[in-house]
N, C-alpha and C positions, 0 to 999 in steps of 0.2 A: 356522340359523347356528351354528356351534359358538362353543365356550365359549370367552369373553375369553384373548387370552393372555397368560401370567405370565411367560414369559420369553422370551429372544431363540430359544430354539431353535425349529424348522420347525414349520408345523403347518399342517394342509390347512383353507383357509376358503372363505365364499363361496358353498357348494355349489347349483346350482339341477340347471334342466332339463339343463343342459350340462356340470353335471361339477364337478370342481376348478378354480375359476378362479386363485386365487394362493397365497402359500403367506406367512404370515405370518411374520416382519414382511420388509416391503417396504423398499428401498434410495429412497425416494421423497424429495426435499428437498436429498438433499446435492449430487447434481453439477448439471451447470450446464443451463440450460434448453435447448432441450425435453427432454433422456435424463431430467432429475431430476425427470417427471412420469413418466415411463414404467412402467409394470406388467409384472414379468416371468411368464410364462406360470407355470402349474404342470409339473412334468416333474422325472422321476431326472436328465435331462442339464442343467437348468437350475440345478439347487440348488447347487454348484459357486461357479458367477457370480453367484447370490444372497446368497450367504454373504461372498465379496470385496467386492462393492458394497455390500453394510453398514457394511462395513470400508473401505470410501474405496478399494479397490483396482479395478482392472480386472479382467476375465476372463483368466486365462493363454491360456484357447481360449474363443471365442464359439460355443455351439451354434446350432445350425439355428435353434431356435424363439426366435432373439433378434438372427435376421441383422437388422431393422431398427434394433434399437438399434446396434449397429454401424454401423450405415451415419449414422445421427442424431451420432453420437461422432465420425466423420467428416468430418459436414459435408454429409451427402449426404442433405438433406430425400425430394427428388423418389423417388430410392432405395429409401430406408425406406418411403415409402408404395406405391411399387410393389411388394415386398418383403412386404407386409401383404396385399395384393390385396384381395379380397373375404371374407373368410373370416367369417363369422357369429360367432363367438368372441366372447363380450365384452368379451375384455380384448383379442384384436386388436381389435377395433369401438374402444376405448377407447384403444388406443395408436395407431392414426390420427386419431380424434379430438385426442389431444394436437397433433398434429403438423396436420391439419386442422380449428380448430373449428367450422368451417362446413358441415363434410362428413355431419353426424349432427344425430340430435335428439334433443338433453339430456336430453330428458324421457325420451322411450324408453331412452335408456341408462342414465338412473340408475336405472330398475326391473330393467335386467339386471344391474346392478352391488354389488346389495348392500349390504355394508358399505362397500364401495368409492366408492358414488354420493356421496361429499365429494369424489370428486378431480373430479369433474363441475366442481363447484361453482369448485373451486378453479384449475381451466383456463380457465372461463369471465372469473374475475376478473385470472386473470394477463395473460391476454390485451386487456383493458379491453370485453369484452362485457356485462360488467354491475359494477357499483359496488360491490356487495354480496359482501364475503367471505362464503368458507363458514362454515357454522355445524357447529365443531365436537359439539355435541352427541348423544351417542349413540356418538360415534366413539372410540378408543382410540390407545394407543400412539403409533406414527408417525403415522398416520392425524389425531392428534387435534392432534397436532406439527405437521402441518404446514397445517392450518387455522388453529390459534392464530397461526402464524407470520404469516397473511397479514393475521389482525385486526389484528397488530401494524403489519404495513406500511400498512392502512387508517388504524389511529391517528396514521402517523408523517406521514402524507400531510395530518392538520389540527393536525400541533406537538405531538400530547396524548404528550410521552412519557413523561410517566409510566404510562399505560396501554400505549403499547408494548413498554416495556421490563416490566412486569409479565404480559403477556401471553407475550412471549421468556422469560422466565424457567419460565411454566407451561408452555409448551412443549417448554423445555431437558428439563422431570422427566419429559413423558410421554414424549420419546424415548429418554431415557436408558438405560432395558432395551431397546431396538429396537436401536438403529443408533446405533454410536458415533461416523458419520460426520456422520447431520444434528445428531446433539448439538454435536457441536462447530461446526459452521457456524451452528446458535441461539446459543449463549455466545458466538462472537466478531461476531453481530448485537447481542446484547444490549451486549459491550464495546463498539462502536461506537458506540450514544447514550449508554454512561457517558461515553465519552473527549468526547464532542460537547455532552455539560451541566456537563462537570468533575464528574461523580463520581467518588471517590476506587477505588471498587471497580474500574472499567474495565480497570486491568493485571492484578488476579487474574483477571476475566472473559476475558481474551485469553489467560491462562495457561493456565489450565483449558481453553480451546478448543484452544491446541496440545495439550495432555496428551491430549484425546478424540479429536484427530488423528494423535495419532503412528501413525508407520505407513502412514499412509491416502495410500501411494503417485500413486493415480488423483486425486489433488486435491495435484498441485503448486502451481497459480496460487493456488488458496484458503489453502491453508497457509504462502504466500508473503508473501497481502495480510495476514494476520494478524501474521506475524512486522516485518513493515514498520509495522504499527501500533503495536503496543505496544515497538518502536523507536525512533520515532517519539515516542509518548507518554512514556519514559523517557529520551527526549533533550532532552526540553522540561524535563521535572522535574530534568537533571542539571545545568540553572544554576545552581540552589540547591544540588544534592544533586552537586559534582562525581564524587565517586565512584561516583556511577549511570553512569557513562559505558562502565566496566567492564563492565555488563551491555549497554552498546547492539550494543557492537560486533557480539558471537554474532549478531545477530537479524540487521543487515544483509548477515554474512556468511551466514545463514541461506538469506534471500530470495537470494542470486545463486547459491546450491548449486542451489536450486529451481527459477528459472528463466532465460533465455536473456533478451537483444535480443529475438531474433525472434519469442518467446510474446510478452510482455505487456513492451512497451518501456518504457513509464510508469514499471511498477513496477522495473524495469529501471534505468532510470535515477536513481528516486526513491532506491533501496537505495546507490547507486556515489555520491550527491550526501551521503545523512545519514553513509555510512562515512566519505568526506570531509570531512566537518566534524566528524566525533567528534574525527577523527583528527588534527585543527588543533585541536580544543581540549583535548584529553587533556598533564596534565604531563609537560614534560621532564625524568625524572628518570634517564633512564638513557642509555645509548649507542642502543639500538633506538629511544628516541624519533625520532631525526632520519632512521630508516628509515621510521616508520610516516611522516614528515612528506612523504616521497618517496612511498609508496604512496596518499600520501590527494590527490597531486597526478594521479597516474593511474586516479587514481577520480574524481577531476570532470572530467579530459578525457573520460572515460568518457561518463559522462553525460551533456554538453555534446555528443556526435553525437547525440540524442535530444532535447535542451531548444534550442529555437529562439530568436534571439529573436523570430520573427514569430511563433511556433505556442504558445511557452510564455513570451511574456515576461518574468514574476513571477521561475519557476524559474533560467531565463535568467541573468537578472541577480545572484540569491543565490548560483551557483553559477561564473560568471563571476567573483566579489568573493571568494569563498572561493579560490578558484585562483589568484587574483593574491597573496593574502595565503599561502599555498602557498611559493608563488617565493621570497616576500622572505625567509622563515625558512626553507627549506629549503638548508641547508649542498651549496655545487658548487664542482666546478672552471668551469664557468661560470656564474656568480654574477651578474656583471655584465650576462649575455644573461639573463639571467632577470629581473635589476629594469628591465630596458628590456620586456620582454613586461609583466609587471607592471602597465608604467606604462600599456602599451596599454590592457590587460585595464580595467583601473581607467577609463581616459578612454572606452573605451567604454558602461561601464557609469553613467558620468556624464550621457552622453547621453537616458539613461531617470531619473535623478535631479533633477524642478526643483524649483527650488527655492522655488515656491510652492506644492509641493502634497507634499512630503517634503524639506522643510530638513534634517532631522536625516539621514536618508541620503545625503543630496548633504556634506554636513558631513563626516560620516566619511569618507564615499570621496574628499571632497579632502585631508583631513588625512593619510590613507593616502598617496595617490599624491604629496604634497607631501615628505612624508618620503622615499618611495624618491627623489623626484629631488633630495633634500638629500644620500643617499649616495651617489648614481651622480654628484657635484660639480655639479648642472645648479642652480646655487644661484640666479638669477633667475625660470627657468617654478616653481620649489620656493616660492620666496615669494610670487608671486603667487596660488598656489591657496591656500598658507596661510593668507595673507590672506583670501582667501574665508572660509574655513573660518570662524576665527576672530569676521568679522563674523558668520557665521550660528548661531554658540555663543555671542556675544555676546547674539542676538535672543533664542535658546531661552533665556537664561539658563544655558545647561549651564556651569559657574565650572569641574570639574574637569578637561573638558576643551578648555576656554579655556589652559586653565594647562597643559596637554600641548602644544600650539599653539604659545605661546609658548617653551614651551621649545625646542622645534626651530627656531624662527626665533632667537632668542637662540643657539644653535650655529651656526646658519648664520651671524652675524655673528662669530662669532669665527674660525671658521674662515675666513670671508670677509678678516678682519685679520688672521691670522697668516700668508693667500697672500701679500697683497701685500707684508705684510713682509717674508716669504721671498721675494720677488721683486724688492724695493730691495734688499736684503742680497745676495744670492747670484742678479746676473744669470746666466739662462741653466742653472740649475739645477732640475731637476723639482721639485715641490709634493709629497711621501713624506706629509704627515701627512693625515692623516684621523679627527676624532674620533665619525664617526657607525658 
């Protein structure tokens, strides 16, 4: 076996009866199952596409000796293993194996394998053929990256994360001189259980995974679900911290540069939902506010063809209530067709709010919708929900927004005395005031 390697550049390993089997280090970890198991041949017409998939990119040209990885990038299983044929090779024997592990015997192939005989290991457990992650030991680099990676998914599968995330972090070092593409797909695993136990490090950990990503074209959806995370995660901290809000936005405009609807809808629609609501809750200090107020309404329509309410309830309804609330502050020449959508938006979302099992959501969403139908003059269905409202701020004890409540029903009677007034006074002449 030749000697350990010290850095990212090529270097012929592996060597048995049959030659050069790959060429160190390996693009192995970063892209998505099954190509991110796959071993690319040794070859001058290979090294190319070896060097880009380190780097998160694609091949500009796919050589001969990697048509099945193409075909697996594709979509085309049956392909790629026809595409491999028979060939004794042990790295084709071992890239059909990825892609069949029932078609070989493990044991036989990790003796042709060499240093390599961990991805055995680590095939056998991705697949759930055996329990037992690979044991990185003895192994290196990427090789040692991407075994430690799987101990960690072992650990995180019985809660232990603080051994997960210690394991992802040893991981992140050994691939760090390999491939700066599974580096960063380890640090934004690792930021993933910081953001999910609240440790504080998880946004530098998600930074740093973009930073080892940049670039790494061939990995939009991954650089996508990263940028939505720690979007995410800074959208949560900018209740305390409003001025964090300033940084959410970049990321969720990030995630929709990267990808489509038609890749990965979820994230899709998850990115058009948090811009939407950055964008309702960022100050209005300037003229452009009430533009961003009009784009963050076309970014939860957005979303809203993707969130269900049979398919995504939850989402549904958060992003349903953000849109209604949209309308009511967003400056129109139709104003008044907006607080009647509004009012819909709102009463439909009522309908997933009881009030036995989320008072305080049902509270807000009628104190909302009571107000829009205080300004649109619908001053009796207004005080009836108010009322709701109110007794259910009464139960919670919420006093500050009891005392919001009141206030708009206390307008609504004076408005309601200064109609009629104007209306003994001045028969026959329209109602002009309005102090909502």
């Amino acid at each position: 076996m030749a000697d350990a390697l010290t850095t990212p550049s090529s270097r012929p390993t592996g060597k048995d009866s049959h030659g050069t089997l790959a060429v160190r280090p390996q693009p192995v970890g970063a892209f998505p199952l099954p190509l991110g198991y796959m071993l690319i041949p040794a070859g001058d017409d290979t090294e190319e596409a070896r060097a880009a998939m380190l780097a998160g990119q694609l091949p500009a040209h796919w050589p001969h000796a990697m048509k099945a990885h193409h075909h697996v990038l594709n979509g085309e299983r049956t392909a790629a293993i026809e595409s491999l044929g028979t060939d004794p090779d042990p790295v084709a024997r071992y890239n059909r194996f990825v892609l069949d592990p029932d078609g070989d015997d493990p044991h036989a192939l990790r003796a042709e394998l060499g240093e390599f005989a961990v991805l055995v290991d680590l095939v056998l457990y991705a697949t759930g053929r055996t329990d037992t992650p690979p044991d990185p030991s003895g192994a290196d680099f990427e090789l040692a990256a991407v075994a430690l990676s799987a101990q960690a998914s072992a650990a995180l599968a019985t809660d232990d994360t603080a051994s997960a995330l210690q394991l992802l972090d040893a991981a992140s070092e050994r691939a760090a001189d390999a491939s700066a593409a599974l580096t960063g797909i380890l640090r934004s695993g690792a930021g993933a259980i910081c953001r999910d136990i609240d440790d504080p490090s998880a946004a530098t950990r998600f930074t740093q995974a973009l930073k080892a990503l940049d670039g790494a074209d061939g990995l939009p959806l991954a650089r996508a679900e990263i940028h939505l995370c720690l979007a995410g995660l800074l959208h949560e901290q900018a209740a305390a911290q409003p001025e964090l809000l300033a940084q959410v936005v970049p990321h969720y405009h990030s995630v929709l540069q990267l990808v489509q609807c038609a890749d990965a809808p979820l994230v899709w629609a998850a990115a058009h939902a948090g811009l939407g609501a950055a964008y309702l809750t960022m100050p209005m200090v300037e003229a452009s506010g009430q533009l961003r107020l009009g784009v963050a309404a076309q970014s939860l329509r957005a979303a809203l063809t993707v969130y269900t309410r049979e398919d995504h309830p939850r989402e549904w309804a958060a992003t349903q209530l953000n849109l209604a609330n949209s309308l009511v502050y967003t400056p129109s020449r139709h104003q008044a067709d907006n607080l009647v959508e509004a009012v819909e938006l709102y009463e439909a979302v009522l309908e997933t709010r009881d009030r036995d099992t989320d008072p305080v959501g049902r509270a807000r969403v009628l104190a909302n919708q009571g107000n829009v139908l205080a300004h649109l003059g619908m001053f009796d269905q207004a005080k009836a929900k108010l009322y709701e409202a109110r007794f259910l701020f009464e139960e919670l004890q919420d006093h500050d927004s009891m005392r919001t409540v009141r206030g708009v029903l206390d307008e609504i009677a004076r408005e309601s005395a200064l109609s009629k007034s104007a209306t003994n006074g001045h028969q026959g002449d329209p109602d002009v005031h309005n102090g909502f």
